[in-house]
N, C-alpha and C positions, 0 to 999 in steps of 0.2 A: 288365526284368521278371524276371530271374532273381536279381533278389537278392532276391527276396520269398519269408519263410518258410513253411519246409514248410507248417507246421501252419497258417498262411493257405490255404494251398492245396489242402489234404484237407479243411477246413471249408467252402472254395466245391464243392472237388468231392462231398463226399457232401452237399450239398443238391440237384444237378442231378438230371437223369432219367436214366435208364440210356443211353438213345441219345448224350445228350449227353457225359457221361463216357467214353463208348467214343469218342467223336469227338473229345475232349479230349489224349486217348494220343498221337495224331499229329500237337498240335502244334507249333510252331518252337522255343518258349519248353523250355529242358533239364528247369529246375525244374517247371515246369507239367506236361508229359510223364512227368517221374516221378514226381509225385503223382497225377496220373490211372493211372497204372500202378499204384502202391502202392495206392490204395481199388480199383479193381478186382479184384486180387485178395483183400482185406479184407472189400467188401461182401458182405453177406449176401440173398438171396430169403426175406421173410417172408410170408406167407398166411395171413391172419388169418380164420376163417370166425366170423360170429355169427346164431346158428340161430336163427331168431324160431318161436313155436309157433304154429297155424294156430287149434287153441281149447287146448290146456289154458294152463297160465300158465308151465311150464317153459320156460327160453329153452337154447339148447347154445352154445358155443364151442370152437374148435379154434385152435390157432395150431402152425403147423409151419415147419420152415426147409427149401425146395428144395436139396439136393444139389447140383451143377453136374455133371457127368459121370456122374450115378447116377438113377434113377428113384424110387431113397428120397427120401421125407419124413420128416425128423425131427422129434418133437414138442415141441415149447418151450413153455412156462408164463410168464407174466405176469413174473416174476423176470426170466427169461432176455431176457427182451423190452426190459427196464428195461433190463438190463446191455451189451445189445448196441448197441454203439456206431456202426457203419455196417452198414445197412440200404435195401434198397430192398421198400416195405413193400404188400403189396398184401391191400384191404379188401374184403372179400364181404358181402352182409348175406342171406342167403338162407332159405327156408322147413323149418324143422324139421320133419324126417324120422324122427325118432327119435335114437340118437346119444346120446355123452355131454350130460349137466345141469350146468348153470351157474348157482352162487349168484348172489344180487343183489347182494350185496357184493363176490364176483370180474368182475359185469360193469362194474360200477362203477369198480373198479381199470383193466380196461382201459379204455372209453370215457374215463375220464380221461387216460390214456395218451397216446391215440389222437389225443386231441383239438389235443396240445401239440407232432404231430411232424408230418412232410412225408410226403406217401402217394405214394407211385407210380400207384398205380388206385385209385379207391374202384366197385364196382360192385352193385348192388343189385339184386337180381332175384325177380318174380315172390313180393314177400312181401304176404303179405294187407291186414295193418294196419301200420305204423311209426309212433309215437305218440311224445309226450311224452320216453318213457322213454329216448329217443337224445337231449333233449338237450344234453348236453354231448358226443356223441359224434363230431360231422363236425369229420375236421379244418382244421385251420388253414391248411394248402396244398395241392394236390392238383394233378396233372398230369390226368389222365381222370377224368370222370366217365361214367357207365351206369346207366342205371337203367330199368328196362324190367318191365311187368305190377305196379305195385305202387302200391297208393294211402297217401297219408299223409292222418293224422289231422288234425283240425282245429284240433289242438293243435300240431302238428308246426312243428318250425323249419327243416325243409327249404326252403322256399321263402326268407326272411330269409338263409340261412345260403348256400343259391344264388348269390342277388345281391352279397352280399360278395365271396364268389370270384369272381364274371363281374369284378368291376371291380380285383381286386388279382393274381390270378392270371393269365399268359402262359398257359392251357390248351392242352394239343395233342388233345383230342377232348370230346367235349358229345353224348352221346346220350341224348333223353328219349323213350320210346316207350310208348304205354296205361300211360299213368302219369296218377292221380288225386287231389286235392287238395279235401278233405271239404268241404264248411261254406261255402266262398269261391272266388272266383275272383280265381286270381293270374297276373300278365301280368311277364314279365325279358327284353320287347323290349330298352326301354331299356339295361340289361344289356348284353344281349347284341351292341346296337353298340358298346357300349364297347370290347368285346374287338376288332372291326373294327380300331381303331384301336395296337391293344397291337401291340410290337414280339415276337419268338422264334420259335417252331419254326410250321408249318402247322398249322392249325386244322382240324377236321372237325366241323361241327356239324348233328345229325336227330337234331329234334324232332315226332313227329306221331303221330297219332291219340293226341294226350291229351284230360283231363275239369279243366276250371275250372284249364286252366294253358296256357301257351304253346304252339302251332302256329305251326312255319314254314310260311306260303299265299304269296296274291299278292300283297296289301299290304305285307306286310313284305318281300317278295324287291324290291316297289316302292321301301320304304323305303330300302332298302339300294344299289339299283342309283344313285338320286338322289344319296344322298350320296358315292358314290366318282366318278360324272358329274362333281359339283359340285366337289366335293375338287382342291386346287389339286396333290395330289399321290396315287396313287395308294396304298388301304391296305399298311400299310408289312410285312405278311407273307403268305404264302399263305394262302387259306381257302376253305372249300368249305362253301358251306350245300346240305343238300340236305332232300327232300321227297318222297315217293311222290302228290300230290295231280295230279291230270292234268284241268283244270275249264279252261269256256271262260275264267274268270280270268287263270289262267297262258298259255294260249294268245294272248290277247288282249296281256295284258304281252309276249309275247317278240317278237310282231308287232310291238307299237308302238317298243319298245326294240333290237330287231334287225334289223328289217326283212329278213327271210329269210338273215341270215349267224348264222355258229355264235361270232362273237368281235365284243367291240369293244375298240379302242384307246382309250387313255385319254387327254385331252388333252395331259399330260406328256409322252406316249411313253415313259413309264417302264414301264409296265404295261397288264393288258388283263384285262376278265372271259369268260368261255367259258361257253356253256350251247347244248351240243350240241342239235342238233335228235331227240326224242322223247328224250330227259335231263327229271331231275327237279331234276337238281344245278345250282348257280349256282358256278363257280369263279374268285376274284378273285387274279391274281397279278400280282407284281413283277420285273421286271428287275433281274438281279444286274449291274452293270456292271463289267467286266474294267478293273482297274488299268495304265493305258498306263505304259507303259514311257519313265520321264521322262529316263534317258539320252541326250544328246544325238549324233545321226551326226555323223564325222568328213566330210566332203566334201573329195576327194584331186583334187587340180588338175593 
């Protein structure tokens, strides 16, 4: 592994997530260790905010680069955003307060941008309407998603654009919360087991009290429990669905499925699910098994 070049090596390292690159520094491989050293200290903190307006039709935009050892934010422009080459990029979509105005032609440039690169966070909070006009905007990969208090239009590719990433993306969080979905009612259970089965970091996923979109309830914590039961092997990363819903539903399920303990083993003994009693959370983990020590003993006669 150490003959593999640098520049291989900076290309896998700045597409990971930031925990992962800092967990990459420490290890065995020389070469690997110091390209995850060398983008670490290269990558850059970008914060990209885009300000949706409540009624008039002006939208804002902000993109600043975090300092590391400073409480400055410096402000970058769509150029600088081009030009900067390692990045760990985090997307806001939030409710216009006033603020600087943002042509259509500059939102354009970025959503295009945006569209074509790997995000660290995308988070969406508390915006009124998100329509049409984003879409080309969600990108292409994304580690977290959030999205909380904000209904999309019936135009909207959020839900399509959802589903793609449930099934190509390793995600390490999923929160959809009073969040609405105009015109139709859209369902990414299916989805959403797919990721059960994806390999990489633990997963967090709550979803609930949304409108004509997906809730984690009883049936589907049903769905869920059945299939890692059945499963000849236990889901192959950590995850945690969780839930504020407290109905004789759930009660009932954790009766039938636990009969008054807080864990079950999984027939493998690889693994086991947890859901503490007065929990709303369901946690499926895996046993990391210790590499034995295939050295063989001397026995002295």
């Amino acid at each position: 592994m150490d003959s593999v070049p640098l520049l291989f090596v900076e290309s896998v390292s700045a597409s990971l997530s930031k925990d992962s690159t800092y967990r990459l520094k420490d290890c065995r491989s020389a070469v690997w260790k110091v390209g995850a050293e060398h983008i670490w200290t290269v990558m850059k903190d970008i914060d990209i905010q885009v300000l949706v307006p409540r009624m008039d039709p002006l939208y804002g935009c902000l993109i600043s680069e975090r300092i590391p050892s400073t409480m400055i934010a410096k402000q970058r422009s769509i150029d600088d955003l081009r030009r900067i080459r390692f990045a760990w990029v985090y997307v806001n979509i939030l409710p216009r307060l006033g603020g600087p105005e943002a042509s259509i032609k500059s939102l354009n440039a970025l959503f295009s941008h945006v569209s074509s690169i790997h995000v660290e966070r995308l988070r969406m909070q508390c915006v009124r309407r998100i329509d049409s006009r984003f879409q080309n905007f969600f990108p292409n990969s994304v580690n977290r998603i959030s999205t909380t208090c904000c209904t999309f239009g019936a135009d909207s590719v959020f839900p399509e654009w959802l589903r793609r990433i449930l099934r190509s993306n390793s995600l390490h969080e999923l929160s959809i919360t009073s969040t609405n979905v105009e015109g139709r009612i859209e369902d990414v259970e299916e989805d959403l087991i797919h990721q059960s089965f994806m390999h990489g970091k633990p997963l967090e996923i709550y979803m609930t009290g949304n409108q004509n979109f997906t809730n984690l309830n009883a049936k589907f914590f049903r769905k869920v429990l059945d299939l890692w039961i059945n499963s000849e092997t236990p889901f192959p990363r950590e995850i945690s669905y969780l839930s504020n819903i407290r109905n004789e539903e759930m009660r009932t399920l954790r009766r039938e499925c636990f009969n008054g303990k807080e864990s079950l083993l999984h027939k493998s003994r690889n693994g086991k699910v947890i859901w503490e009693i007065g929990s709303t959370a369901i946690k499926f983990t895996r046993n990391v098994s210790k590499k034995k020590d295939k050295k063989s003993k001397k026995v002295n006669h």
